[in-house]
LUMVEX-925634 format. One record per atom (N, C-alpha, C, CB): residue number from 1; chain; x, z, y. Coordinates in Angstrom, 3 decimals, decimal comma, padded with zeros to 6 digits. Glycine has a CB too. Example, Ala and Ser with C-alpha at 12.3 -4.5 7.8 and 13.67 -1.06 7.14 Angstrom:
<sites>
<site i="1" ch="A" xx="013,190" zz="007,800" yy="-005,690"/>
<site i="1" ch="A" xx="012,300" zz="007,800" yy="-004,500"/>
<site i="1" ch="A" xx="013,200" zz="007,800" yy="-003,300"/>
<site i="1" ch="A" xx="011,308" zz="009,046" yy="-004,473"/>
<site i="2" ch="A" xx="012,850" zz="007,080" yy="-002,250"/>
<site i="2" ch="A" xx="013,670" zz="007,140" yy="-001,060"/>
<site i="2" ch="A" xx="012,900" zz="007,870" yy="000,030"/>
<site i="2" ch="A" xx="014,084" zz="005,725" yy="-000,598"/>
</sites>
This chain:
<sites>
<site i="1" ch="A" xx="-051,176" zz="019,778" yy="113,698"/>
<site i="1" ch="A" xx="-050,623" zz="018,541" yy="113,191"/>
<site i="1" ch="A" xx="-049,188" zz="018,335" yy="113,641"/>
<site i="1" ch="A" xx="-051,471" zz="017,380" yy="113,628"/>
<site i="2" ch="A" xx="-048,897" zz="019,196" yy="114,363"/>
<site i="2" ch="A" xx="-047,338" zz="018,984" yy="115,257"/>
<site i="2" ch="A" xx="-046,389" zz="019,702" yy="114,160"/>
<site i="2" ch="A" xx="-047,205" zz="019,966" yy="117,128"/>
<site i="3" ch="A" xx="-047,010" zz="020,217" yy="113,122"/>
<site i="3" ch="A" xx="-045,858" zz="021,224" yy="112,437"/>
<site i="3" ch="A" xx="-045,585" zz="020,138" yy="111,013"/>
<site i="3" ch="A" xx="-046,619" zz="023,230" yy="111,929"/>
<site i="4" ch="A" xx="-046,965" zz="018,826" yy="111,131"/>
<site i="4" ch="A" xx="-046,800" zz="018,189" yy="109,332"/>
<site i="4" ch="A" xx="-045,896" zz="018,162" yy="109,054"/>
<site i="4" ch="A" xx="-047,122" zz="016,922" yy="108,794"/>
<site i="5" ch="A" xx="-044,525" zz="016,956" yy="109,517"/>
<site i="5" ch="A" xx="-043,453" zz="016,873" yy="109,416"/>
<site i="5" ch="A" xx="-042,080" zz="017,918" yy="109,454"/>
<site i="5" ch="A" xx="-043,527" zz="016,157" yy="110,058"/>
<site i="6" ch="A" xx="-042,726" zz="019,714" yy="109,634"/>
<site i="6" ch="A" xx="-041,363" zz="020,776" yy="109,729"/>
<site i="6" ch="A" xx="-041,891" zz="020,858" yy="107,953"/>
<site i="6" ch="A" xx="-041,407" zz="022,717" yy="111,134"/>
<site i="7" ch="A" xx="-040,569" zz="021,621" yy="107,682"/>
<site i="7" ch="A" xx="-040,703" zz="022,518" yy="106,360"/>
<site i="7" ch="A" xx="-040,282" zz="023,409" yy="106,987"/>
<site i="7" ch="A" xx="-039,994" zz="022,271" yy="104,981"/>
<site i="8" ch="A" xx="-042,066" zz="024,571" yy="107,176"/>
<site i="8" ch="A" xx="-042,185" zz="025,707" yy="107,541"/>
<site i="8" ch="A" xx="-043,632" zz="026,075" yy="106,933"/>
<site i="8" ch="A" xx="-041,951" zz="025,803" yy="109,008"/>
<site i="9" ch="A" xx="-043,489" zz="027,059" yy="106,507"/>
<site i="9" ch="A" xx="-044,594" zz="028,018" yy="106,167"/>
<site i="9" ch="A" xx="-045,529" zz="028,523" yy="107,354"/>
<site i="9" ch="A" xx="-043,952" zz="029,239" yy="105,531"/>
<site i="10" ch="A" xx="-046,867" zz="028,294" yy="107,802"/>
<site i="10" ch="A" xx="-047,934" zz="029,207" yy="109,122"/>
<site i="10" ch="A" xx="-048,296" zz="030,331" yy="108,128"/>
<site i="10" ch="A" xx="-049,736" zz="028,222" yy="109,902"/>
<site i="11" ch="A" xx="-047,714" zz="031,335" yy="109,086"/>
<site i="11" ch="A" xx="-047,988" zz="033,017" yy="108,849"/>
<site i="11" ch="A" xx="-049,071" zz="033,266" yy="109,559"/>
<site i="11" ch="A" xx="-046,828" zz="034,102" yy="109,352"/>
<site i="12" ch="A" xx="-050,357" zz="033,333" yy="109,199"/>
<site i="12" ch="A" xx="-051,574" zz="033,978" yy="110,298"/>
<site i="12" ch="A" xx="-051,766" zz="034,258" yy="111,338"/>
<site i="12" ch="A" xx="-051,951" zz="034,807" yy="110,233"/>
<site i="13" ch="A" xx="-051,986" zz="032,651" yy="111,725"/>
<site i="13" ch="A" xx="-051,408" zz="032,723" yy="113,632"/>
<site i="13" ch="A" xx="-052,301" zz="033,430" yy="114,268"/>
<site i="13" ch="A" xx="-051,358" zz="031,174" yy="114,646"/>
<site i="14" ch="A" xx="-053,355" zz="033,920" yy="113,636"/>
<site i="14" ch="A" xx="-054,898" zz="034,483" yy="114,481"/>
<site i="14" ch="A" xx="-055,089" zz="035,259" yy="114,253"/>
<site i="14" ch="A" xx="-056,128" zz="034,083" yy="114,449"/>
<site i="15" ch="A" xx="-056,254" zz="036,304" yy="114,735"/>
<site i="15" ch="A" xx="-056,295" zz="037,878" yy="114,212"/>
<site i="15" ch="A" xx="-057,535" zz="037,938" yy="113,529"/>
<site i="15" ch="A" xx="-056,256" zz="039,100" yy="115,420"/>
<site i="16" ch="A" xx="-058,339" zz="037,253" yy="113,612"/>
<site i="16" ch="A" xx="-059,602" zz="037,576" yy="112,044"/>
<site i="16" ch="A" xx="-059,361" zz="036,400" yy="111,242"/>
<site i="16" ch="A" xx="-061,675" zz="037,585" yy="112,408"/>
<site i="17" ch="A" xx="-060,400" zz="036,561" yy="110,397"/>
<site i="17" ch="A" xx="-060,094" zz="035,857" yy="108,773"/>
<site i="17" ch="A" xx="-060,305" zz="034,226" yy="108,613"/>
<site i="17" ch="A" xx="-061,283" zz="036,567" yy="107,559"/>
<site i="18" ch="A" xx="-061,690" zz="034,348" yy="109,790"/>
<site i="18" ch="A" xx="-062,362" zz="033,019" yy="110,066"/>
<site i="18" ch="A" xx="-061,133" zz="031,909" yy="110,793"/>
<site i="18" ch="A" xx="-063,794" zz="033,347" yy="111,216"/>
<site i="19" ch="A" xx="-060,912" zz="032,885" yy="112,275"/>
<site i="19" ch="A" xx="-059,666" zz="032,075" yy="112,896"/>
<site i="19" ch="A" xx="-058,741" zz="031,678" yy="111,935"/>
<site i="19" ch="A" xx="-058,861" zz="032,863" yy="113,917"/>
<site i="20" ch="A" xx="-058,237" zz="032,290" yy="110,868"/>
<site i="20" ch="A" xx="-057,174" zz="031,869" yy="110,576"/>
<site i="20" ch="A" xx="-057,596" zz="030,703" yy="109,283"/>
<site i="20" ch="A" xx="-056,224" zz="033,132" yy="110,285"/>
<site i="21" ch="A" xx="-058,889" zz="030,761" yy="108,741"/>
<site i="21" ch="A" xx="-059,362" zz="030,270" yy="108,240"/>
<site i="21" ch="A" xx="-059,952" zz="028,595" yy="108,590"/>
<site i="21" ch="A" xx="-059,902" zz="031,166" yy="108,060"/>
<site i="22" ch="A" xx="-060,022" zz="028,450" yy="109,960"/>
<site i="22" ch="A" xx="-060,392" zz="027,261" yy="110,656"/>
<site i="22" ch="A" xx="-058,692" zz="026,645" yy="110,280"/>
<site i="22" ch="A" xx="-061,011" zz="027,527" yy="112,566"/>
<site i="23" ch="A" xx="-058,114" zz="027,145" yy="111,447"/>
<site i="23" ch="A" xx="-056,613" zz="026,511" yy="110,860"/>
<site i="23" ch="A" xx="-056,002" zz="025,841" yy="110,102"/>
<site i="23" ch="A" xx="-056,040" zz="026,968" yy="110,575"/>
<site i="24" ch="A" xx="-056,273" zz="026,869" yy="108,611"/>
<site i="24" ch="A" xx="-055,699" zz="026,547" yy="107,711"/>
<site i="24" ch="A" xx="-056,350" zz="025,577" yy="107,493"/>
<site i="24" ch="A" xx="-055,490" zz="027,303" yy="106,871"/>
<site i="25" ch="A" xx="-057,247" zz="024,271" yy="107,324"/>
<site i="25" ch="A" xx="-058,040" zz="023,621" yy="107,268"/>
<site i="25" ch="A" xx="-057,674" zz="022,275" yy="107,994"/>
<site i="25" ch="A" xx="-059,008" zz="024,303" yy="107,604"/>
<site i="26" ch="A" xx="-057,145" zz="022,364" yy="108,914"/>
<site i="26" ch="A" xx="-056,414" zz="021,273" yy="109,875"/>
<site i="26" ch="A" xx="-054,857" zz="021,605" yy="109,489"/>
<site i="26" ch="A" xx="-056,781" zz="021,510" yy="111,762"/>
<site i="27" ch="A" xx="-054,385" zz="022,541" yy="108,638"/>
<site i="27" ch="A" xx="-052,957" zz="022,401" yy="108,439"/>
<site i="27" ch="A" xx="-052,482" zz="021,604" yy="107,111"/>
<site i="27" ch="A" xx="-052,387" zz="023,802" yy="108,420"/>
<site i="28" ch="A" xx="-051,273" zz="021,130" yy="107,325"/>
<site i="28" ch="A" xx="-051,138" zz="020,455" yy="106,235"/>
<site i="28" ch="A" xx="-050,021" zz="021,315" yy="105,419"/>
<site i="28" ch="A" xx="-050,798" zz="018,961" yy="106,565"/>
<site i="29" ch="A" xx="-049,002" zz="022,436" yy="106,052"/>
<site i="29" ch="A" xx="-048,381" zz="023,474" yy="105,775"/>
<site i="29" ch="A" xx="-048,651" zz="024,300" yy="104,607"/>
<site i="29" ch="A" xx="-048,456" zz="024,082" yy="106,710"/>
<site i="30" ch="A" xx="-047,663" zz="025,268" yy="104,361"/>
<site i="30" ch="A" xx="-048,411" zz="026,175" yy="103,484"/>
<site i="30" ch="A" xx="-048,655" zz="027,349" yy="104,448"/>
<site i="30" ch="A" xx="-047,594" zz="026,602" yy="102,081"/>
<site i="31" ch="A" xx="-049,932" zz="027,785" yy="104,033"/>
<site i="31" ch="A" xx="-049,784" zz="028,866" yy="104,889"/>
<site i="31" ch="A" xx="-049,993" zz="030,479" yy="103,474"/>
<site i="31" ch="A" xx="-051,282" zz="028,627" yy="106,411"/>
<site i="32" ch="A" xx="-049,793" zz="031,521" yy="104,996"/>
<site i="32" ch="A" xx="-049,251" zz="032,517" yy="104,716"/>
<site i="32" ch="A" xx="-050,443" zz="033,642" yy="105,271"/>
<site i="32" ch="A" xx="-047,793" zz="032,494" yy="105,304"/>
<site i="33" ch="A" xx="-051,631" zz="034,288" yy="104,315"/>
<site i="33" ch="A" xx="-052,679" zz="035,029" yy="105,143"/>
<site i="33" ch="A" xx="-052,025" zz="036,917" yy="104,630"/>
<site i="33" ch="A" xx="-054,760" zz="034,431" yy="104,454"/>
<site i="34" ch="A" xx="-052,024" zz="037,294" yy="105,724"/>
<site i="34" ch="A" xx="-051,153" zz="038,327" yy="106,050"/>
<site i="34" ch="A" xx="-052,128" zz="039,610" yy="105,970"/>
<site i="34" ch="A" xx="-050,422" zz="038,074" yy="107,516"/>
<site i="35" ch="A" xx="-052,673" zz="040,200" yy="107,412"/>
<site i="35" ch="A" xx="-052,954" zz="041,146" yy="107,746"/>
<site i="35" ch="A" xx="-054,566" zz="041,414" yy="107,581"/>
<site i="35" ch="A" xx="-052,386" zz="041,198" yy="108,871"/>
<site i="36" ch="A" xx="-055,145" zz="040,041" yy="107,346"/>
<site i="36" ch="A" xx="-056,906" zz="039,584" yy="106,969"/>
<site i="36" ch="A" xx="-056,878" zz="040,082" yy="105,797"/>
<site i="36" ch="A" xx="-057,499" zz="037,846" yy="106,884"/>
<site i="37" ch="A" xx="-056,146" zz="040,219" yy="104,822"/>
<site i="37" ch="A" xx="-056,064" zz="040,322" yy="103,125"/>
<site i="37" ch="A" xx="-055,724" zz="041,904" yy="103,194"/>
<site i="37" ch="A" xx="-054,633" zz="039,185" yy="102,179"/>
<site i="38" ch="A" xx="-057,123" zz="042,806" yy="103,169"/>
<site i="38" ch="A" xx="-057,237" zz="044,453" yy="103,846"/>
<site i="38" ch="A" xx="-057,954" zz="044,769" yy="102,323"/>
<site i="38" ch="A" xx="-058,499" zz="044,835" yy="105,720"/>
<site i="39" ch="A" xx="-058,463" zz="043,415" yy="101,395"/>
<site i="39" ch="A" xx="-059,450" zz="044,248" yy="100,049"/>
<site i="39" ch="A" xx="-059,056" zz="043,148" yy="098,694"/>
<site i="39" ch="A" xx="-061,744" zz="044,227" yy="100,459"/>
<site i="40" ch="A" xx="-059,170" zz="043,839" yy="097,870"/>
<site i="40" ch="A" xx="-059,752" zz="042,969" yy="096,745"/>
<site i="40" ch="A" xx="-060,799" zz="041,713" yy="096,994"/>
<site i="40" ch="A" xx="-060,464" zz="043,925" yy="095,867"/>
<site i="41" ch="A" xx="-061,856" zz="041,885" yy="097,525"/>
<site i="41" ch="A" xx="-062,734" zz="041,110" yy="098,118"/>
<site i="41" ch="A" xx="-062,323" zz="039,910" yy="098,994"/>
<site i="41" ch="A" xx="-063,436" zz="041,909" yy="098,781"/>
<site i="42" ch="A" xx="-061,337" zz="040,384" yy="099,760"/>
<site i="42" ch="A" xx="-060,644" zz="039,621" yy="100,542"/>
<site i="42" ch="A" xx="-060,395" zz="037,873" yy="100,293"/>
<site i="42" ch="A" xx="-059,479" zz="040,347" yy="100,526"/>
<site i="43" ch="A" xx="-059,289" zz="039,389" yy="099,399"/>
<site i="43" ch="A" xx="-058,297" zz="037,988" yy="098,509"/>
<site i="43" ch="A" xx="-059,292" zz="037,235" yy="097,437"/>
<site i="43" ch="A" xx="-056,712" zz="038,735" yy="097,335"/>
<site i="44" ch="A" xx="-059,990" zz="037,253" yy="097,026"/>
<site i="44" ch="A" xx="-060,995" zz="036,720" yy="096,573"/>
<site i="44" ch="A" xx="-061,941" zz="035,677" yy="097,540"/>
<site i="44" ch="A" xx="-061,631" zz="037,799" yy="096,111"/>
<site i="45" ch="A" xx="-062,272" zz="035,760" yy="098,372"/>
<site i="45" ch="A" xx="-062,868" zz="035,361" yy="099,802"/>
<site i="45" ch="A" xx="-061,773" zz="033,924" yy="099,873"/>
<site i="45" ch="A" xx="-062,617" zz="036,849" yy="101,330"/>
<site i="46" ch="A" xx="-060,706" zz="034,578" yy="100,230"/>
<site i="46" ch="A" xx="-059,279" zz="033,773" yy="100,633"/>
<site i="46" ch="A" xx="-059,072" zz="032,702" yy="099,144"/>
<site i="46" ch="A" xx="-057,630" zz="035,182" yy="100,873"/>
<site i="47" ch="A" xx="-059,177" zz="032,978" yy="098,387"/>
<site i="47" ch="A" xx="-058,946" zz="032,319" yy="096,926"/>
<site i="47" ch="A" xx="-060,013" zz="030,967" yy="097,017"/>
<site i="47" ch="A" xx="-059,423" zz="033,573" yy="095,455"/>
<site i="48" ch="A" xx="-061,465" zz="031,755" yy="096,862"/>
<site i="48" ch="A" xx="-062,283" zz="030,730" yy="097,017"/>
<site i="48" ch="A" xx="-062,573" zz="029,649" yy="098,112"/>
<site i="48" ch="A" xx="-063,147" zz="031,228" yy="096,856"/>
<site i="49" ch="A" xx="-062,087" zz="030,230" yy="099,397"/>
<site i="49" ch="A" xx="-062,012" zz="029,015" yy="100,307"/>
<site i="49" ch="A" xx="-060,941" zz="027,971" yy="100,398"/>
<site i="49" ch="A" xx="-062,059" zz="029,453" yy="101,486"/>
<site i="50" ch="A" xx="-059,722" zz="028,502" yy="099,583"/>
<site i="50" ch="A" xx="-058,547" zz="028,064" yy="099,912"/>
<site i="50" ch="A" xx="-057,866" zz="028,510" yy="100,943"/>
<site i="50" ch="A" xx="-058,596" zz="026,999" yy="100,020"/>
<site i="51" ch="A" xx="-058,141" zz="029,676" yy="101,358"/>
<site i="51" ch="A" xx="-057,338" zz="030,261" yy="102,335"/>
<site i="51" ch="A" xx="-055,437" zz="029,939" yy="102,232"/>
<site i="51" ch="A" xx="-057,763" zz="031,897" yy="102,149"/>
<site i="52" ch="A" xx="-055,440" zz="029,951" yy="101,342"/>
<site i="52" ch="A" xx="-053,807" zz="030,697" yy="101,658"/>
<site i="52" ch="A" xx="-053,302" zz="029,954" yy="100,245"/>
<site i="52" ch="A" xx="-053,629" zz="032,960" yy="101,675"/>
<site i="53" ch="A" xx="-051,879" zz="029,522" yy="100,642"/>
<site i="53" ch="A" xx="-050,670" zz="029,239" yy="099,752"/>
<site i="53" ch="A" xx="-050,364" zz="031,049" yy="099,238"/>
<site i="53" ch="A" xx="-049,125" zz="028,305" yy="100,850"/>
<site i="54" ch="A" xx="-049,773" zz="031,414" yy="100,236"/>
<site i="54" ch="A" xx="-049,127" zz="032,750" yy="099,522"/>
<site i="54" ch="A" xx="-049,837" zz="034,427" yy="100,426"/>
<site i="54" ch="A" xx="-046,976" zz="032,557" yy="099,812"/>
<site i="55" ch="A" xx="-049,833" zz="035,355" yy="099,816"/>
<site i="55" ch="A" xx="-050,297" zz="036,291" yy="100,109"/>
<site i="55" ch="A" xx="-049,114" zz="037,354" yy="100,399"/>
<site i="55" ch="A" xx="-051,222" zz="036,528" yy="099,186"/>
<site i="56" ch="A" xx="-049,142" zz="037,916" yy="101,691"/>
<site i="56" ch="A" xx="-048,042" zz="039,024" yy="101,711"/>
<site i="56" ch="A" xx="-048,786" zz="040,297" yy="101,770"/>
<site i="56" ch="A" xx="-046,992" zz="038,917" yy="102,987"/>
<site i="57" ch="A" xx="-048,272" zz="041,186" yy="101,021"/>
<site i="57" ch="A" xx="-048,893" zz="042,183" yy="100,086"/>
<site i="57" ch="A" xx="-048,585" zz="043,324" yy="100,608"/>
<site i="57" ch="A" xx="-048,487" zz="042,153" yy="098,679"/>
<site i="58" ch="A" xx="-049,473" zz="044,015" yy="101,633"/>
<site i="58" ch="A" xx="-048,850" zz="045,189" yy="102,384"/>
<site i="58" ch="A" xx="-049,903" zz="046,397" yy="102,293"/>
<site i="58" ch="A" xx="-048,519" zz="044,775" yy="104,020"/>
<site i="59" ch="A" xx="-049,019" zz="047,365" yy="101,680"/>
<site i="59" ch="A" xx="-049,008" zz="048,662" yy="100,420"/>
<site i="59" ch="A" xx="-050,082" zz="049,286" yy="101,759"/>
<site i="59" ch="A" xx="-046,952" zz="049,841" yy="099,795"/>
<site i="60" ch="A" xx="-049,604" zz="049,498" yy="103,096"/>
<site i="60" ch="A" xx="-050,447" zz="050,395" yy="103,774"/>
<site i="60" ch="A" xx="-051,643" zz="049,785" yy="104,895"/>
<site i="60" ch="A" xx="-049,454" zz="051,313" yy="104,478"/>
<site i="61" ch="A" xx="-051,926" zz="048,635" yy="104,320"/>
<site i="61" ch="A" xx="-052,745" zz="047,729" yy="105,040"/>
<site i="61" ch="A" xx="-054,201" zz="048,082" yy="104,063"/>
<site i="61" ch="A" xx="-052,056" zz="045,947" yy="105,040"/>
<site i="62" ch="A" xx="-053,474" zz="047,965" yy="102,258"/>
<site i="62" ch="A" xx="-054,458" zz="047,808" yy="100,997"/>
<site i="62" ch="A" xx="-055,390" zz="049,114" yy="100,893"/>
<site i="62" ch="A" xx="-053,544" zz="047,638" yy="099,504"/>
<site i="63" ch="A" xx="-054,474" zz="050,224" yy="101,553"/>
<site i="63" ch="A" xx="-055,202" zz="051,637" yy="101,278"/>
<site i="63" ch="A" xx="-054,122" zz="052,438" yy="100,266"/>
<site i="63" ch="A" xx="-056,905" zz="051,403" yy="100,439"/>
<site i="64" ch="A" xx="-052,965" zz="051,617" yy="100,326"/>
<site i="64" ch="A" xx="-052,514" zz="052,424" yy="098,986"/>
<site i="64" ch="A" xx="-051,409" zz="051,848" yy="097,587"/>
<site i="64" ch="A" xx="-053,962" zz="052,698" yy="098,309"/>
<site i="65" ch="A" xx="-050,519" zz="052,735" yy="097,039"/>
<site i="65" ch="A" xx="-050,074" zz="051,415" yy="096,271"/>
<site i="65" ch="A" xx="-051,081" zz="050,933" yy="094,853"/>
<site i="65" ch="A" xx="-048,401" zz="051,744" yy="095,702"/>
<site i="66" ch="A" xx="-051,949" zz="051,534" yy="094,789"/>
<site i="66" ch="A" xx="-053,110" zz="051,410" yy="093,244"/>
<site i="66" ch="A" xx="-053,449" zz="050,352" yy="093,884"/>
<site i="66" ch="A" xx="-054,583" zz="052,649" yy="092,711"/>
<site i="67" ch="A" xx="-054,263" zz="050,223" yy="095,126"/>
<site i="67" ch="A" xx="-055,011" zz="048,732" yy="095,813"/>
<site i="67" ch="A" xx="-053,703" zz="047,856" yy="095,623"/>
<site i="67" ch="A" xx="-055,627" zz="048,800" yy="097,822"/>
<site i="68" ch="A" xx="-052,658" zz="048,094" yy="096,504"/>
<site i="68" ch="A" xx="-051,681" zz="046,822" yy="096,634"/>
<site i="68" ch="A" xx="-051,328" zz="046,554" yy="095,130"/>
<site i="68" ch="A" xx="-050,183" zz="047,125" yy="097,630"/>
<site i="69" ch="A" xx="-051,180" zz="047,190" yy="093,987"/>
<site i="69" ch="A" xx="-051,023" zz="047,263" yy="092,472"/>
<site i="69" ch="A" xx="-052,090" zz="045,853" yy="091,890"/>
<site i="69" ch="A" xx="-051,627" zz="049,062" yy="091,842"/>
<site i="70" ch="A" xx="-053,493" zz="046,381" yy="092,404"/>
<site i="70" ch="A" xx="-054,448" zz="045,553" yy="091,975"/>
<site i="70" ch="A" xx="-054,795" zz="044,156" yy="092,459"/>
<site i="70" ch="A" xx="-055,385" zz="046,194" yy="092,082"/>
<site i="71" ch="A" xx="-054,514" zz="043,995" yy="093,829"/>
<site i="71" ch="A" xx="-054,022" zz="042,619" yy="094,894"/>
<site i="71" ch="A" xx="-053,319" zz="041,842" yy="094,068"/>
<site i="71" ch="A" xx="-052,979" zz="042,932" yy="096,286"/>
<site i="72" ch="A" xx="-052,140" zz="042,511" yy="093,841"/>
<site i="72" ch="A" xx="-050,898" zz="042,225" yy="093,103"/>
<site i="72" ch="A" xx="-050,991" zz="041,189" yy="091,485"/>
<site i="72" ch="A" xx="-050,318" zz="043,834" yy="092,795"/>
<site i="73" ch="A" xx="-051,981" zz="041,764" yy="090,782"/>
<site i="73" ch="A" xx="-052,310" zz="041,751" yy="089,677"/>
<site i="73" ch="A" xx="-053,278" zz="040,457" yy="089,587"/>
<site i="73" ch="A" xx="-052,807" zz="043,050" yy="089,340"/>
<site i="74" ch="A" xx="-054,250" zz="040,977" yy="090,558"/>
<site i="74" ch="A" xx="-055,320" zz="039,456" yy="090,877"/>
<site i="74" ch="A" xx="-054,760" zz="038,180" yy="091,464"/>
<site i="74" ch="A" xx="-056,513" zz="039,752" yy="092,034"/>
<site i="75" ch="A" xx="-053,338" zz="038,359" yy="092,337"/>
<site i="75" ch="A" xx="-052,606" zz="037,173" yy="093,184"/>
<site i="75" ch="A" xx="-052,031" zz="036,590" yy="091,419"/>
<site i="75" ch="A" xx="-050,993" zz="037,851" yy="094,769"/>
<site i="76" ch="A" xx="-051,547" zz="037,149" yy="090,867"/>
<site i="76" ch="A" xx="-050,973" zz="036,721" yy="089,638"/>
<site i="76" ch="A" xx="-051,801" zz="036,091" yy="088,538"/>
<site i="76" ch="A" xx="-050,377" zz="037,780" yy="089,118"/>
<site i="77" ch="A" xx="-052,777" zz="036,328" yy="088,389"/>
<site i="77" ch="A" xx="-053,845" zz="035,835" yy="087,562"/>
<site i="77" ch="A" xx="-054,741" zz="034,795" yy="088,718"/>
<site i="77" ch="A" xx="-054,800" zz="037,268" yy="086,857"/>
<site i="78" ch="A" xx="-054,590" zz="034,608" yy="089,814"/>
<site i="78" ch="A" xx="-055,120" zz="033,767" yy="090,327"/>
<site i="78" ch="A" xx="-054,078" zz="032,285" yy="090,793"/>
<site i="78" ch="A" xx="-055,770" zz="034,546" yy="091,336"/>
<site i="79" ch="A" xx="-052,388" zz="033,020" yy="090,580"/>
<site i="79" ch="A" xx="-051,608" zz="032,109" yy="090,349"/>
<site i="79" ch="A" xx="-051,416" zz="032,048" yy="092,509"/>
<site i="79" ch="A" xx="-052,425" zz="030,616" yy="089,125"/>
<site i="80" ch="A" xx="-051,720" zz="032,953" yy="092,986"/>
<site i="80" ch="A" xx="-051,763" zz="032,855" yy="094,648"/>
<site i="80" ch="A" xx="-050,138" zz="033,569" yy="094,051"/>
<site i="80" ch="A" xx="-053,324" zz="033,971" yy="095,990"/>
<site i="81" ch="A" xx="-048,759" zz="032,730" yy="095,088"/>
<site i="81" ch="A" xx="-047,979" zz="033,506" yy="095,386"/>
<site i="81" ch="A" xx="-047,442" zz="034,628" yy="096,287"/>
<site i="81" ch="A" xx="-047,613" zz="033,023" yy="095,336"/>
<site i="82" ch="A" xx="-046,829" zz="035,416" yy="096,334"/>
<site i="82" ch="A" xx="-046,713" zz="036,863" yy="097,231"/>
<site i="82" ch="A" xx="-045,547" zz="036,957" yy="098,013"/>
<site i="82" ch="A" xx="-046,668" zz="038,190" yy="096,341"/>
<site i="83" ch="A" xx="-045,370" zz="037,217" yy="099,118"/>
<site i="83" ch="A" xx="-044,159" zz="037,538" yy="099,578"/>
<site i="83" ch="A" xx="-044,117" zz="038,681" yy="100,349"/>
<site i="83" ch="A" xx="-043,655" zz="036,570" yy="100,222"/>
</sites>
């Protein structure tokens, strides 16, 4: 609650999906789910809970650029932005 009033984006202050998932929940920010977003499934997971404002899209996290291709494709049709 100390960040309501910055204009700043929370980048995945935690290291599993849940932690960062509690968070985002008490934030009023946009946040940013990073290194949790490892599948298709994921980001899907993340979509339906409301995980995340924006998704950063990393080619050797996905398995590959065909996975990060398809991330890519689903963030766009799900209207999730990428950075």
């Amino acid at each position: 609650k100390n960040t309501r009033d910055e204009d700043v984006y929370i980048e995945e202050p935690c290291a599993s999906y849940k932690e960062n998932l509690l968070i985002r929940k008490y934030c009023d920010n946009p946040f940013i789910m990073d290194e949790c977003i490892d599948s298709i499934n994921q980001l899907i997971q993340a979509n339906n809970d409301f995980g995340a404002d924006c998704v950063n899209v990393k080619i050797s996290k996905l398995g590959g650029i065909t996975k990060a291709k398809e991330v890519r494709d689903l963030c766009i049709r799900l209207n999730i932005a990428m950075c």
